[in-house]
VMD Tcl script that draws the C-alpha trace (Angstrom):
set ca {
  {-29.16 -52.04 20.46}
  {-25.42 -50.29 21.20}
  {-26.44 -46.99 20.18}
  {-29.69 -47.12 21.94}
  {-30.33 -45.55 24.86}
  {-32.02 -48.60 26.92}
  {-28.69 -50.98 25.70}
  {-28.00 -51.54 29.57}
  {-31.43 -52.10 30.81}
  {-30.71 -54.71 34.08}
  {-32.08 -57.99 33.65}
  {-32.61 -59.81 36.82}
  {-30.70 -63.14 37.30}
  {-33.39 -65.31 37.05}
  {-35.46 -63.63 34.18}
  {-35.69 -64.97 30.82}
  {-36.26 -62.20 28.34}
  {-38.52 -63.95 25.14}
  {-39.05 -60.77 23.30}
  {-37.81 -57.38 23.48}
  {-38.36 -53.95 20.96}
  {-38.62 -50.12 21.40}
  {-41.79 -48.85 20.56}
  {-43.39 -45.42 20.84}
  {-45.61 -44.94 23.81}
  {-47.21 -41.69 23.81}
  {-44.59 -38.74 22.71}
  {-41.66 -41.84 24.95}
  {-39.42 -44.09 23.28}
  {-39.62 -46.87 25.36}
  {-38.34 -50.85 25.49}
  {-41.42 -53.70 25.45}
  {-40.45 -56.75 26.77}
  {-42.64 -59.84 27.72}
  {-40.40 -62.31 29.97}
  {-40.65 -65.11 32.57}
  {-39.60 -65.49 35.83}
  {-39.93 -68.03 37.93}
  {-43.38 -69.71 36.61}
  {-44.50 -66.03 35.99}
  {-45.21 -64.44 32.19}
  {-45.26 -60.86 32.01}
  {-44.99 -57.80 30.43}
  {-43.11 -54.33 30.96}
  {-42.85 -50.92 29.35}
  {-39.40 -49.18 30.45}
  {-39.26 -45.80 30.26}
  {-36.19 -43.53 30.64}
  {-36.44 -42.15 34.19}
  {-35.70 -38.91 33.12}
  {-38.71 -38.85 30.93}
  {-41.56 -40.24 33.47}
  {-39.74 -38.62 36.59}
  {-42.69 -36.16 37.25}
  {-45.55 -38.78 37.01}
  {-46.01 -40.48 39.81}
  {-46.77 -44.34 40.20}
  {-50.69 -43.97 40.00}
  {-50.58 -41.84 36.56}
  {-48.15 -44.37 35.40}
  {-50.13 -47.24 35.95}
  {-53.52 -45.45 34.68}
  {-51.98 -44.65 31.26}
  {-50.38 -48.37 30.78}
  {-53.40 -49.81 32.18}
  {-55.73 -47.48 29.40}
  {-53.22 -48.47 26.46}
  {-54.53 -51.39 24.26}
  {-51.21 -53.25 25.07}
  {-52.73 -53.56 28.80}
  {-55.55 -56.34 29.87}
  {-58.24 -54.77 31.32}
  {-58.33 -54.91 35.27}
  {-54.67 -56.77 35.60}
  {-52.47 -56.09 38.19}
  {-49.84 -53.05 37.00}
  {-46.60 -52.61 39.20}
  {-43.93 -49.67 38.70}
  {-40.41 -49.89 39.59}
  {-38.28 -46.76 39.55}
  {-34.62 -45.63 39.46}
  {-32.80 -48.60 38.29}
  {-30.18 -48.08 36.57}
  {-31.70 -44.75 35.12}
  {-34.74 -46.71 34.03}
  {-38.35 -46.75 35.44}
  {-40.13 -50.30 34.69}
  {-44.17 -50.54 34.40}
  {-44.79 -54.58 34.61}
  {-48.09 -55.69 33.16}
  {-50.09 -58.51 31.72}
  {-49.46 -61.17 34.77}
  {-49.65 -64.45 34.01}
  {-49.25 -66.84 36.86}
}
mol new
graphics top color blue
foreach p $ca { graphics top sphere $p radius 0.5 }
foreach p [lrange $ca 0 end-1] q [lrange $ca 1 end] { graphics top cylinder $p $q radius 0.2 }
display resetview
């Protein structure tokens, strides 16, 4: 992924990245990954920050949470601004 534009998405320390592609979501290019972290499985659509930066958290959140990639009623957390990237985390496993 050199050319692509989410090449230098962070990865925490600790987090094991099992799978990782870009994907449409919407009219977004974005990077799906499912990873662990310490015990926890879970998922994550990362958006350019750019591209999301006038949706705020809830909106965010409602449109992962409505996509068939989402369980229904899980737990959906958003992460902004790092590294020019905005993370939506989904699909907890614990």
């Amino acid at each position: 992924m050199t050319d692509s534009p989410f090449a230098n998405v962070p990865v925490e320390e600790d987090t094991r990245v099992c799978a990782s592609r870009e994907t449409a979501f919407g009219d977004w290019l974005v990077l799906h990954q499912t990873w662990t972290w310490d015990g926890t499985r879970a998922e994550s659509l990362i958006f350019l920050a750019d591209d999301v930066a006038h949706l705020d958290d809830e909106t965010l959140q409602r449109m992962v949470g409505a996509s068939p990639l989402a369980r229904p009623g899980g737990s959906i957390t958003v992460a902004r601004e790092r590294d020019g990237y905005t993370f939506v985390n989904f699909n907890f496993d614990y």
